[in-house]
PyMOL Python script that loads the backbone (N, CA, C, O; Angstrom):
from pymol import cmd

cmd.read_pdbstr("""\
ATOM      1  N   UNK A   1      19.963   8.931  36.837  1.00  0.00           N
ATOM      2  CA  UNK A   1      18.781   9.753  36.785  1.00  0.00           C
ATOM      3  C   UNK A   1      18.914  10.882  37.801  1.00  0.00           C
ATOM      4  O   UNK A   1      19.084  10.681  39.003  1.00  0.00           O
ATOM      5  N   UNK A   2      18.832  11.985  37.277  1.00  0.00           N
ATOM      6  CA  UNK A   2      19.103  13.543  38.394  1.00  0.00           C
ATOM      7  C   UNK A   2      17.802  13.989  38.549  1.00  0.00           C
ATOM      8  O   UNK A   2      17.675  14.744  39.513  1.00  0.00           O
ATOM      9  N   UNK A   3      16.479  13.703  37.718  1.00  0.00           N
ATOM     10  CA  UNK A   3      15.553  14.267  37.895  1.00  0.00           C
ATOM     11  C   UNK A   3      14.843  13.596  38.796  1.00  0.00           C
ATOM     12  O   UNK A   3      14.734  12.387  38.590  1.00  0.00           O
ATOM     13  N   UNK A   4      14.181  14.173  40.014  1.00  0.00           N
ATOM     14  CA  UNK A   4      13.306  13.726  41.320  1.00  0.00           C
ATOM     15  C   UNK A   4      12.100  13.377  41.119  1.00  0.00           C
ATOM     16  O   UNK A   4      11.321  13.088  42.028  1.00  0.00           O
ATOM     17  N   UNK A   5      11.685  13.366  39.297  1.00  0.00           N
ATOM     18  CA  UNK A   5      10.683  12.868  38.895  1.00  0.00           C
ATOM     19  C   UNK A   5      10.595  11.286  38.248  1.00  0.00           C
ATOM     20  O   UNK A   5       9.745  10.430  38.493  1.00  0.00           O
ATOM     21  N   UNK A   6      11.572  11.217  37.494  1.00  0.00           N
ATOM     22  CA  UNK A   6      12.284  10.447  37.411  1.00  0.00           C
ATOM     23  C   UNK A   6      12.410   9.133  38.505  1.00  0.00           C
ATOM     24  O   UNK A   6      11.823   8.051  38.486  1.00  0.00           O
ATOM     25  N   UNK A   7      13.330   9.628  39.379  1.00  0.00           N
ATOM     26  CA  UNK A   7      13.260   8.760  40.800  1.00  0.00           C
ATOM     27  C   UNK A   7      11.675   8.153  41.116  1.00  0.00           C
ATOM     28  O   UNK A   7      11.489   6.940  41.029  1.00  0.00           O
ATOM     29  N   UNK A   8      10.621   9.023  41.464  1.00  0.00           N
ATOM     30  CA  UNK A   8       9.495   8.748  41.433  1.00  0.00           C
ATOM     31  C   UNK A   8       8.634   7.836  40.720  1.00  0.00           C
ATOM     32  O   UNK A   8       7.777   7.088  41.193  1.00  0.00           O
ATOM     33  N   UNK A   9       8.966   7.994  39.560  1.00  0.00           N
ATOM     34  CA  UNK A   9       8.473   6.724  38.352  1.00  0.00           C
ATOM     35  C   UNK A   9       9.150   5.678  38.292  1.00  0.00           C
ATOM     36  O   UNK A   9       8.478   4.772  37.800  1.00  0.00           O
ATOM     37  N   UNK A  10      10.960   5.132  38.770  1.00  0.00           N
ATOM     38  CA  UNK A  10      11.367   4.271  38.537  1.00  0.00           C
ATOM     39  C   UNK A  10      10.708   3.633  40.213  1.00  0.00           C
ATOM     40  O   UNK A  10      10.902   2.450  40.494  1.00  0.00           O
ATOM     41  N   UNK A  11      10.180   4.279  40.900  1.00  0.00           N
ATOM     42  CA  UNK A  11       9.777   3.460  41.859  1.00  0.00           C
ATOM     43  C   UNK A  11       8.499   2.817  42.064  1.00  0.00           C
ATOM     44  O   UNK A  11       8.284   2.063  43.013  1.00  0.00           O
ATOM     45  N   UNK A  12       7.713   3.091  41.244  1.00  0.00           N
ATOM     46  CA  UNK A  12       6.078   2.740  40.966  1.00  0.00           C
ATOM     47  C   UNK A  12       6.489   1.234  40.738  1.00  0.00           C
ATOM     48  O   UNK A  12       7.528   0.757  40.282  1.00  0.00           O
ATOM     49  N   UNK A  13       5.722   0.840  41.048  1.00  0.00           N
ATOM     50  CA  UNK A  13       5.422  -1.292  40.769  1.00  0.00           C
ATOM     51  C   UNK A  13       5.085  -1.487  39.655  1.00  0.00           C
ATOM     52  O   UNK A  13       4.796  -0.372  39.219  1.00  0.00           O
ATOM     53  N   UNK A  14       4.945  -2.155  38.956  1.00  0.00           N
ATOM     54  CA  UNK A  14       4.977  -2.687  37.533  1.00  0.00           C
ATOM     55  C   UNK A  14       3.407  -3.457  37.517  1.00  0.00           C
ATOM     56  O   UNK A  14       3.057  -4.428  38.188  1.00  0.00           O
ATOM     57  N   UNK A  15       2.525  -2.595  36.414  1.00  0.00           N
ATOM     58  CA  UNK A  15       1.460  -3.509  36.046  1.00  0.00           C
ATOM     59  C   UNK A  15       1.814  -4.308  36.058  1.00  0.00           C
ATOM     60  O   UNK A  15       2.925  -4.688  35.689  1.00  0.00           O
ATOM     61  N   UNK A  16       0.307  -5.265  36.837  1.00  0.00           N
ATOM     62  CA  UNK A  16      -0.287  -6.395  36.539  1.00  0.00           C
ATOM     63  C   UNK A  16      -1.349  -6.912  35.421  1.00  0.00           C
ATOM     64  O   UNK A  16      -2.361  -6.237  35.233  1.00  0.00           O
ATOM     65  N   UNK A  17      -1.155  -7.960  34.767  1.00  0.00           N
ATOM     66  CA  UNK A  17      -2.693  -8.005  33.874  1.00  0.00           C
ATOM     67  C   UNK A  17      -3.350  -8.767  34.917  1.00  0.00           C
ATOM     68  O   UNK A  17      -2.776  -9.372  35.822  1.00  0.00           O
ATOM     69  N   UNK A  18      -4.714  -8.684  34.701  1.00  0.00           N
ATOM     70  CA  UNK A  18      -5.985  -9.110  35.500  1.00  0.00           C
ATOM     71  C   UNK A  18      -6.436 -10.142  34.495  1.00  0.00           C
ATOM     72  O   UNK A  18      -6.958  -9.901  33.407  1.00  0.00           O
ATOM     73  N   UNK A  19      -6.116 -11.526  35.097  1.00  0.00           N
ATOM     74  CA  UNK A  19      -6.911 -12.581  33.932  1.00  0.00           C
ATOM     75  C   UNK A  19      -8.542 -12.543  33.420  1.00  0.00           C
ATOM     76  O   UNK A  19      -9.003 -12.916  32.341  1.00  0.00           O
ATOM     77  N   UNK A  20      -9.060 -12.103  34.296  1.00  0.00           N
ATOM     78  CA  UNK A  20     -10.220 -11.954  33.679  1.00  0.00           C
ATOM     79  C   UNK A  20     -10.759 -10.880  33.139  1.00  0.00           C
ATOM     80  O   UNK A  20     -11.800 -10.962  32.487  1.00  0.00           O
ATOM     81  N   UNK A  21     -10.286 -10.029  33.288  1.00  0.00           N
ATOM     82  CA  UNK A  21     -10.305  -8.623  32.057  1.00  0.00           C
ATOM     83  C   UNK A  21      -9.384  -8.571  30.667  1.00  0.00           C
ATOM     84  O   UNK A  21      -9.567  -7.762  29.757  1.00  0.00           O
ATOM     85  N   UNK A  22      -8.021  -9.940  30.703  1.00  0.00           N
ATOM     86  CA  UNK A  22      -7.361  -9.585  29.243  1.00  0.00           C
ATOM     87  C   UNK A  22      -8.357 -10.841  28.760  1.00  0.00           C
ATOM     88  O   UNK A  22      -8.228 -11.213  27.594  1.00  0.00           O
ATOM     89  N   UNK A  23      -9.398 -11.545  29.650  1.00  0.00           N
ATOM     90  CA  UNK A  23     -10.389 -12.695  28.302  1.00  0.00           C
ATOM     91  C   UNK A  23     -11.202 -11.773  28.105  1.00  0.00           C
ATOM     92  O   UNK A  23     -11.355 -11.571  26.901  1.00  0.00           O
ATOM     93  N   UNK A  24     -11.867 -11.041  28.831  1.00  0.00           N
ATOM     94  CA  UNK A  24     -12.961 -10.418  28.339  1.00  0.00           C
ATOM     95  C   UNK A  24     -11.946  -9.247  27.257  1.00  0.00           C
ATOM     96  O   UNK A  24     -12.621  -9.096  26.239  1.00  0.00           O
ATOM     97  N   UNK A  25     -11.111  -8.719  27.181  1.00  0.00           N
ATOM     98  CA  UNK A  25     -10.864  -7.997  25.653  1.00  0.00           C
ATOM     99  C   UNK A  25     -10.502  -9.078  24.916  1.00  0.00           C
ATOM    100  O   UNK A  25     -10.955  -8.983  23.775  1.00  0.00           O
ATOM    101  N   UNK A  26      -9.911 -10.006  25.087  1.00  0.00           N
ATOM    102  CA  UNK A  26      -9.502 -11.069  23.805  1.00  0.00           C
ATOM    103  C   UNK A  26     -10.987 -11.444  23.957  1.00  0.00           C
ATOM    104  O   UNK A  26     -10.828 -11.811  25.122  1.00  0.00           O
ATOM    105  N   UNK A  27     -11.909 -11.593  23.811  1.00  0.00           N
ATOM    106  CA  UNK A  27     -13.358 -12.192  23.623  1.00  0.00           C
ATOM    107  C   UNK A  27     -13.942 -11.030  22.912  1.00  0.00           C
ATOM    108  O   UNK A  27     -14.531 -11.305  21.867  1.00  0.00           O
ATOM    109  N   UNK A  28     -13.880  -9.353  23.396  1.00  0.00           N
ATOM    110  CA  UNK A  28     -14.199  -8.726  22.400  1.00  0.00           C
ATOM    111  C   UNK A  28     -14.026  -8.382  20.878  1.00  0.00           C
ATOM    112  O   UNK A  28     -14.759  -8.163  19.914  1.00  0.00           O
ATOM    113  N   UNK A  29     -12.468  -8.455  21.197  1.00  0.00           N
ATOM    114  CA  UNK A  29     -11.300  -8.266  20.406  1.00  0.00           C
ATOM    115  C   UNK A  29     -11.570  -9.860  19.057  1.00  0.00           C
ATOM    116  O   UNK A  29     -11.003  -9.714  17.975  1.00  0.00           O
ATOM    117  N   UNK A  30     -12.109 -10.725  19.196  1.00  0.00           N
ATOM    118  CA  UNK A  30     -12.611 -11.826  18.671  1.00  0.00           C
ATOM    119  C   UNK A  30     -13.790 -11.606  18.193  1.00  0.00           C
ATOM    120  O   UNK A  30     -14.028 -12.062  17.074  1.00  0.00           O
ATOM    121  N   UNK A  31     -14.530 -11.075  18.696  1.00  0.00           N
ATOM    122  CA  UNK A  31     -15.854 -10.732  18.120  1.00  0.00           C
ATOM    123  C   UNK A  31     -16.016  -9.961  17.063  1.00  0.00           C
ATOM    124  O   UNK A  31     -16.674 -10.225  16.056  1.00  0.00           O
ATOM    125  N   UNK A  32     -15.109  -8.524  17.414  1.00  0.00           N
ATOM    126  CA  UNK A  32     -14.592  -7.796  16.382  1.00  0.00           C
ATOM    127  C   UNK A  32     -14.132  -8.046  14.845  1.00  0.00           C
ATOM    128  O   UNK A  32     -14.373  -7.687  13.692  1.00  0.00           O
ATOM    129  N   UNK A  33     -13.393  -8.816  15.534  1.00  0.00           N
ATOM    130  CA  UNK A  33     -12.353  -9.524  14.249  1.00  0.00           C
ATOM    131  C   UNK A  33     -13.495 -10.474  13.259  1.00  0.00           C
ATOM    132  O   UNK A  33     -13.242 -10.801  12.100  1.00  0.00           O
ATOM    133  N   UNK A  34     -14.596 -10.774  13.884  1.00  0.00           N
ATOM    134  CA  UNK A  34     -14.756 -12.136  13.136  1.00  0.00           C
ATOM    135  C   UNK A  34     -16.273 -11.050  12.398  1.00  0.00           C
ATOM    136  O   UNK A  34     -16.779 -11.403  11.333  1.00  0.00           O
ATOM    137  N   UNK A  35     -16.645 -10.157  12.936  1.00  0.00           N
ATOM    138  CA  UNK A  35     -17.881  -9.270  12.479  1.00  0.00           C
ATOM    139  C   UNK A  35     -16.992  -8.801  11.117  1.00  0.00           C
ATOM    140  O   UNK A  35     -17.488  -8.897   9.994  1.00  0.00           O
ATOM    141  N   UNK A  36     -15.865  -8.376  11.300  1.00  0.00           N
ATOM    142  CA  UNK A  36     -15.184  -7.388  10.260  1.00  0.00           C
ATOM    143  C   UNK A  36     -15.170  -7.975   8.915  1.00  0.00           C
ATOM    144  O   UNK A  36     -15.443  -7.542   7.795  1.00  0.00           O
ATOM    145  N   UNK A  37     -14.535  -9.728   9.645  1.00  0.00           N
ATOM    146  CA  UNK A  37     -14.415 -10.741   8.561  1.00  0.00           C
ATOM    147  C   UNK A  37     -15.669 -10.446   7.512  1.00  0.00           C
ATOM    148  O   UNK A  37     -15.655  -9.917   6.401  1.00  0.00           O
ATOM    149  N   UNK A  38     -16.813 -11.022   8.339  1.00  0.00           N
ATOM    150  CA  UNK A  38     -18.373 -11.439   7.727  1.00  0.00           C
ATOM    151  C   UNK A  38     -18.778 -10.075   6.941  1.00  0.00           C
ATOM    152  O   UNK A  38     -19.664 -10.271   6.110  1.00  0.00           O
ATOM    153  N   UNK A  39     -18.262  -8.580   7.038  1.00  0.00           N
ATOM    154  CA  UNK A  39     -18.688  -7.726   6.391  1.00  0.00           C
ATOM    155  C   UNK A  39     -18.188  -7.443   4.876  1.00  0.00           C
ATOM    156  O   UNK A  39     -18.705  -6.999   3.852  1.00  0.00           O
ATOM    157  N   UNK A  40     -16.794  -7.974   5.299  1.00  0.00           N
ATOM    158  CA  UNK A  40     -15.805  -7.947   4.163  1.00  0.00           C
ATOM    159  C   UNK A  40     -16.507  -9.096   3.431  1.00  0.00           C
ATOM    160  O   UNK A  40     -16.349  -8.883   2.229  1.00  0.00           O
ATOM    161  N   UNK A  41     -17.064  -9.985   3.581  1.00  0.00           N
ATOM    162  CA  UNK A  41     -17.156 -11.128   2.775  1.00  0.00           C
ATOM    163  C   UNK A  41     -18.506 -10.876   2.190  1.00  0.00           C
ATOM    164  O   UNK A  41     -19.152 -11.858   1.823  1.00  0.00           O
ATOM    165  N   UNK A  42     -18.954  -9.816   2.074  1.00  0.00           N
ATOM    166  CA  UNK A  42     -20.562  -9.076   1.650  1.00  0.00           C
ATOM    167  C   UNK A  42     -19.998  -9.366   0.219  1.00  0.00           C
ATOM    168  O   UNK A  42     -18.890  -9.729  -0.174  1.00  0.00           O
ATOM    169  N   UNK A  43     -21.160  -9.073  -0.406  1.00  0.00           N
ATOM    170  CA  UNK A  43     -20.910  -8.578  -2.010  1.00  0.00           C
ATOM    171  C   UNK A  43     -21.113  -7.101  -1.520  1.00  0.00           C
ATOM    172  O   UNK A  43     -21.744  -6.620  -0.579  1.00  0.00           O
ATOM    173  N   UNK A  44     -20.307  -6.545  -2.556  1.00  0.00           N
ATOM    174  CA  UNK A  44     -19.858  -4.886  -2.202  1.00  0.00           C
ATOM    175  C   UNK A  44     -21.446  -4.611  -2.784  1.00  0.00           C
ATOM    176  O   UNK A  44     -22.120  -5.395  -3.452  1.00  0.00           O
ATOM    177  N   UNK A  45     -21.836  -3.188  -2.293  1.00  0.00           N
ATOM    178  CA  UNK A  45     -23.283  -2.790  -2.996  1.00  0.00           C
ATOM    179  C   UNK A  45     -22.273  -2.381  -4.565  1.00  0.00           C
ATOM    180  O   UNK A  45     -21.121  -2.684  -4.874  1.00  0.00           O
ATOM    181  N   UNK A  46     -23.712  -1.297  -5.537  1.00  0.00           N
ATOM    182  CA  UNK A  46     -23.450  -0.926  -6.944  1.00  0.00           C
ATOM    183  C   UNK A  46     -23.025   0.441  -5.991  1.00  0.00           C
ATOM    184  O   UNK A  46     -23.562   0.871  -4.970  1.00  0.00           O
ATOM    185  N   UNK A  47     -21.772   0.967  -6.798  1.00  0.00           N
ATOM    186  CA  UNK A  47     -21.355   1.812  -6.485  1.00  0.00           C
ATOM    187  C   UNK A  47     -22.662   2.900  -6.908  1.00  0.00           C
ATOM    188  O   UNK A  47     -22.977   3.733  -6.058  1.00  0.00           O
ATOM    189  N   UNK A  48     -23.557   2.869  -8.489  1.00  0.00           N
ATOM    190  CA  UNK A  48     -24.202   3.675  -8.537  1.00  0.00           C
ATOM    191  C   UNK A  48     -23.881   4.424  -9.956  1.00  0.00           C
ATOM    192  O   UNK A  48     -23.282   3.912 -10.901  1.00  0.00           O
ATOM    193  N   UNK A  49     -24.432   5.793  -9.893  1.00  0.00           N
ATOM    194  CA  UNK A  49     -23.819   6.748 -10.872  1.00  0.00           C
ATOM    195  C   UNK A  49     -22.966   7.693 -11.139  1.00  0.00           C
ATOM    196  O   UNK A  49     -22.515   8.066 -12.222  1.00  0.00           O
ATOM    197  N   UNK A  50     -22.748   8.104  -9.935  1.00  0.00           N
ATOM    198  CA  UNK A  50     -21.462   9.197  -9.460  1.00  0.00           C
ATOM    199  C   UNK A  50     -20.148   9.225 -10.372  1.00  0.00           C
ATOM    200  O   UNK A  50     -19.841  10.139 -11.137  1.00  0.00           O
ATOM    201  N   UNK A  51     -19.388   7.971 -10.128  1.00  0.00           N
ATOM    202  CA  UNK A  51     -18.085   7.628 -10.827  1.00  0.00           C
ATOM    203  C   UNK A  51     -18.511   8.238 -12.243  1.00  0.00           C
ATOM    204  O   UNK A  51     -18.241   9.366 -12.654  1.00  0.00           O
ATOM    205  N   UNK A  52     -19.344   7.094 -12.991  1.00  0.00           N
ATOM    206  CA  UNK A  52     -19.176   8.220 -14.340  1.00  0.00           C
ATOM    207  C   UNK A  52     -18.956   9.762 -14.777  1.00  0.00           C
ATOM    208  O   UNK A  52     -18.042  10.291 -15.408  1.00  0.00           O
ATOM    209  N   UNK A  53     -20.550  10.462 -14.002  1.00  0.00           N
ATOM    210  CA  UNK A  53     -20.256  11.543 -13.912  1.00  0.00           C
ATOM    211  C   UNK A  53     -19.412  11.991 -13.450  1.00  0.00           C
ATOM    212  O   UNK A  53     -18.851  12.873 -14.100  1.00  0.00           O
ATOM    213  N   UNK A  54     -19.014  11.734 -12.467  1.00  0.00           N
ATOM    214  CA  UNK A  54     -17.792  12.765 -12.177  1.00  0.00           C
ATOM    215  C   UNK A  54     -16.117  12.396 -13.131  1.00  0.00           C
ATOM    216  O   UNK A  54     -15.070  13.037 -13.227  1.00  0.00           O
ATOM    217  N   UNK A  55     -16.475  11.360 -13.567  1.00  0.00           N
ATOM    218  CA  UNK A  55     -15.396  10.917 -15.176  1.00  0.00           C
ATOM    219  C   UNK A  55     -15.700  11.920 -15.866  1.00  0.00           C
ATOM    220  O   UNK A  55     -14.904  12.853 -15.967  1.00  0.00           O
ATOM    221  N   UNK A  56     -17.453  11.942 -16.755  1.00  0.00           N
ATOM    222  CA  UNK A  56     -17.550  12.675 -17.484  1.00  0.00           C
ATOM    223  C   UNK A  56     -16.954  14.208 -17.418  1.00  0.00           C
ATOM    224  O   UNK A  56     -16.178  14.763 -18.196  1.00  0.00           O
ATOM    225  N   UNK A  57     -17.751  14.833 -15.902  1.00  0.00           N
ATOM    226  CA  UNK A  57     -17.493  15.963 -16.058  1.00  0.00           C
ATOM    227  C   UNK A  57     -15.626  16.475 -15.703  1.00  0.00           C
ATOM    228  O   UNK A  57     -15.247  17.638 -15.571  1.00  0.00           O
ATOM    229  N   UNK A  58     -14.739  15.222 -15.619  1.00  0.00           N
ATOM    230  CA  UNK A  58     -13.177  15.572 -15.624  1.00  0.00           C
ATOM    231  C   UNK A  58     -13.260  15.972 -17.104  1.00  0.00           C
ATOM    232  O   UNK A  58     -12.937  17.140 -17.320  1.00  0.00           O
ATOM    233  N   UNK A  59     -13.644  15.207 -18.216  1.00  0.00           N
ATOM    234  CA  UNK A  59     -13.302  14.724 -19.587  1.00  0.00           C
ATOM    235  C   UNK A  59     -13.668  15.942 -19.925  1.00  0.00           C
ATOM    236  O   UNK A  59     -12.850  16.646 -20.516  1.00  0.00           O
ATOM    237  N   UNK A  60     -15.118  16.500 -19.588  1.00  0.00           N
ATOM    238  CA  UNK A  60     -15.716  17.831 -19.998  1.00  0.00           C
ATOM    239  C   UNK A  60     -14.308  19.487 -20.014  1.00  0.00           C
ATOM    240  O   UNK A  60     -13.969  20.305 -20.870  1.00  0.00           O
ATOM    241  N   UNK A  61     -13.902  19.210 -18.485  1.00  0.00           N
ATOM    242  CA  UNK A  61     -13.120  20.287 -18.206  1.00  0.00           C
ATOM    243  C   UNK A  61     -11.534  20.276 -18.448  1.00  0.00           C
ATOM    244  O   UNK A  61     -10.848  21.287 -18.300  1.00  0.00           O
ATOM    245  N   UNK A  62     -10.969  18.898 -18.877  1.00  0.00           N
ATOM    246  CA  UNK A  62      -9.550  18.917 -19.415  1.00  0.00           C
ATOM    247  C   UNK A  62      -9.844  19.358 -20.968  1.00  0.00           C
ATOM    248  O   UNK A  62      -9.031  20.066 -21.562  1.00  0.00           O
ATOM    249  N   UNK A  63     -10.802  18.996 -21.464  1.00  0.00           N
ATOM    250  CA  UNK A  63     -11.486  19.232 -23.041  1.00  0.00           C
ATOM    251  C   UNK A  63     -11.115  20.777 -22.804  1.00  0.00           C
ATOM    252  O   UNK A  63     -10.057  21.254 -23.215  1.00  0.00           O
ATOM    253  N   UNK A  64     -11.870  21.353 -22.256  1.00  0.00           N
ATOM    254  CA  UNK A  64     -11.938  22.631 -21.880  1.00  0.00           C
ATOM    255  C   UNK A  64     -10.788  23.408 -21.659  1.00  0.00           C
ATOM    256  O   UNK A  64     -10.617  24.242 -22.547  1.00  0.00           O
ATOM    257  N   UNK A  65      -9.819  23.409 -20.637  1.00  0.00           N
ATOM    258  CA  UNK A  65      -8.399  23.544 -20.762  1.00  0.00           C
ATOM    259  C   UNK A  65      -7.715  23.506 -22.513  1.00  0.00           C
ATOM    260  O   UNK A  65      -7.416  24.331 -23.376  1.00  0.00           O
ATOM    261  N   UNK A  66      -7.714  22.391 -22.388  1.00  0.00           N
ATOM    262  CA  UNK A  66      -6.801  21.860 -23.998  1.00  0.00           C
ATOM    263  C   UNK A  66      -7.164  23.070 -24.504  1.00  0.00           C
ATOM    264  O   UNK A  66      -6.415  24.046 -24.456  1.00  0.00           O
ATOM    265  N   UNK A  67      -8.715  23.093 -25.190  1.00  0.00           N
ATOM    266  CA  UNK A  67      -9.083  24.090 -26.045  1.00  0.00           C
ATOM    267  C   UNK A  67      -8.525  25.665 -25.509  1.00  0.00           C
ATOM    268  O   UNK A  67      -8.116  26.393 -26.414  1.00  0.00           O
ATOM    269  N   UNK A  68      -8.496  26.110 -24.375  1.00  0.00           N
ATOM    270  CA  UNK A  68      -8.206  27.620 -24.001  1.00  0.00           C
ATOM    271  C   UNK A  68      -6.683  27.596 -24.248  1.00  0.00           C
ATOM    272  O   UNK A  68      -6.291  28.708 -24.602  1.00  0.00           O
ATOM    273  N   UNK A  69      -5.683  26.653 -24.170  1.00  0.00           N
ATOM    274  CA  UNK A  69      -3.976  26.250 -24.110  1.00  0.00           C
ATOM    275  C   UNK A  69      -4.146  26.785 -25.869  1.00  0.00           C
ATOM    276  O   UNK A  69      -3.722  27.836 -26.350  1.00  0.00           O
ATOM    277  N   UNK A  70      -4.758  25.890 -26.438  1.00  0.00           N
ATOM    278  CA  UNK A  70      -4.337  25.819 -27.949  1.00  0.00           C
ATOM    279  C   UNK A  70      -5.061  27.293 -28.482  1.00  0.00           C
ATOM    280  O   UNK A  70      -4.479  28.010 -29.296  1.00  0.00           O
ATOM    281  N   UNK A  71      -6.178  27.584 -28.008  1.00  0.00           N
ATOM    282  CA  UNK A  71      -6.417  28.822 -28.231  1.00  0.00           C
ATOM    283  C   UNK A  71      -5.623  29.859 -28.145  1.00  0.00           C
ATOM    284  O   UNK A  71      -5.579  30.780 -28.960  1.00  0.00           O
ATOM    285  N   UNK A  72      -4.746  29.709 -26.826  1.00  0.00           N
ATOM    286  CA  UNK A  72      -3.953  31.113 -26.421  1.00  0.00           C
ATOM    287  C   UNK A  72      -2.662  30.978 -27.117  1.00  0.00           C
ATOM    288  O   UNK A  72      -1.829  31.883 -27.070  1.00  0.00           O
ATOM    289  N   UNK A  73      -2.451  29.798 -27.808  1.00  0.00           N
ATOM    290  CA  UNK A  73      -1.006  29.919 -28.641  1.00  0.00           C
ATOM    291  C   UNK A  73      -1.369  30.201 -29.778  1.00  0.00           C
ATOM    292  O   UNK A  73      -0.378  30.631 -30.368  1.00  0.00           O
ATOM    293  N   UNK A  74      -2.611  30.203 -30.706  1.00  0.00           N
ATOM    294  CA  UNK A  74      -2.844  30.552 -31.852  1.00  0.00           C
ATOM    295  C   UNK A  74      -3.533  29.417 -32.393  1.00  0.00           C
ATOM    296  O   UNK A  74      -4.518  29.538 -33.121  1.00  0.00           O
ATOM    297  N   UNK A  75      -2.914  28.047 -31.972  1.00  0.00           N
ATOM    298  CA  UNK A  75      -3.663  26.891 -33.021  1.00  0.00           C
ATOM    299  C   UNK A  75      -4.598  26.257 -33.546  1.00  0.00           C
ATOM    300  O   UNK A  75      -4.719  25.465 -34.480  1.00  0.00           O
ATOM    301  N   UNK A  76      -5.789  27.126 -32.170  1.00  0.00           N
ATOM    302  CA  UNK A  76      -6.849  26.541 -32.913  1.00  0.00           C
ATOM    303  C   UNK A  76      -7.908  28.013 -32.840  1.00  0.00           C
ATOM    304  O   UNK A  76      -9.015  28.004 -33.378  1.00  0.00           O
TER     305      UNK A  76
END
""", "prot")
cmd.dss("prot")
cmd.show_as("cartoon", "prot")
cmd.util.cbc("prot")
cmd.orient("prot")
């Protein structure tokens, strides 16, 4: 190592974990996990009406296309 920064960082001490701060995140970190579980295990709501429409109005505007394609070659 040539860089004097370098030198500097290989000389710093090496974290410690603190036992009672890695339970308290594994205790959060558990809580987390088990809320996420219980949400996932919902019945999903009704998505609603959106999806269709916005099906419909794809179906509306490829319709639309097609017809201007076949128009501009002559066929229809």
């Amino acid at each position: 190592m040539n860089d004097p920064l370098l030198h500097l960082l290989d000389g710093l001490p090496s974290a410690r974990l603190d036992p009672d701060r890695a339970n308290r995140i594994r205790t959060r970190c558990h809580a987390a996990l088990v809320q996420h579980r219980n949400l996932a295990s919902r019945p999903a709501r009704t998505v609603g009406r959106w999806p269709p429409i916005a099906v419909g109005l794809g179906g509306l505007y490829l319709t639309e296309v097609l017809r201007q394609v076949l128009a501009l070659y002559g066929i229809v």
